[in-house]
C-alpha positions, 0 to 999 in steps of 0.5 A: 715242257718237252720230255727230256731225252735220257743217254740210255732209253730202258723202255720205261718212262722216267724222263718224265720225272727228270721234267718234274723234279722239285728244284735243288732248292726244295731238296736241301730244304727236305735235307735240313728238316732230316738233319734236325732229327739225325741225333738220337737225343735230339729225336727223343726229345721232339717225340717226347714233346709230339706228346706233351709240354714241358720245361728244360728240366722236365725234359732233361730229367725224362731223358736223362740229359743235362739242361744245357745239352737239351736246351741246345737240342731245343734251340736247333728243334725250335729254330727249324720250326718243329717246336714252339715254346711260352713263357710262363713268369721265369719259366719257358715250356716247349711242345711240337708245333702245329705244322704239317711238318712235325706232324708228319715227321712224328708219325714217321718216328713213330712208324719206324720205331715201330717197325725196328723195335722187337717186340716182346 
């Protein structure tokens, strides 16, 4: 593939980076695993779950929102892959799944909370 030729040429290589930009496709599928996490509640609740395995109410009680509110977050968290869950009898248990993705996306949390957070 040929280097594009940019209108303004500053001296510097970027056209090169134009040629190898990840299609419009790729971008909105990085944009849709952000927007899962654009909701406080909803980033608590995928961290929370990056360290255990519970149930609606469990969660519920840990981050002091009513069940059907979390279980709406779980629903959104699990239809874009970052949870899974099991059914044990009459009782549904959720826990980060084990994708590079929610990996990488809970060590990011984990880093910006650390790097925004006052320390005491």
């Amino acid at each position: 593939m040929s280097e594009k030729k940019l209108p303004h040429d500053h001296g510097q290589p970027t056209a090169h980076y134009a040629d190898h930009m990840p299609t419009p496709e790729g971008f909105a599928a990085v944009s849709q695993v952000f927007r899962l996490l654009d909701d406080p509640n909803r980033c608590r609740i995928f961290w929370l779950l990056c360290h255990c395995e519970e149930c609606v109410v469990n969660i519920s009680a840990m981050v002091e929102m009513s069940s059907p509110a979390v279980s709406h977050h779980l629903k959104l968290l699990r239809s874009g892959g970052l949870i899974v869950s099991r059914r044990e009898g009459k009782e549904v248990y959720y826990r980060a799944a084990d994708t590079e993705t929610a990996a990488l996306l809970h060590r990011a949390i984990e880093q910006v909370v650390d790097l925004t957070c006052p320390k005491e």
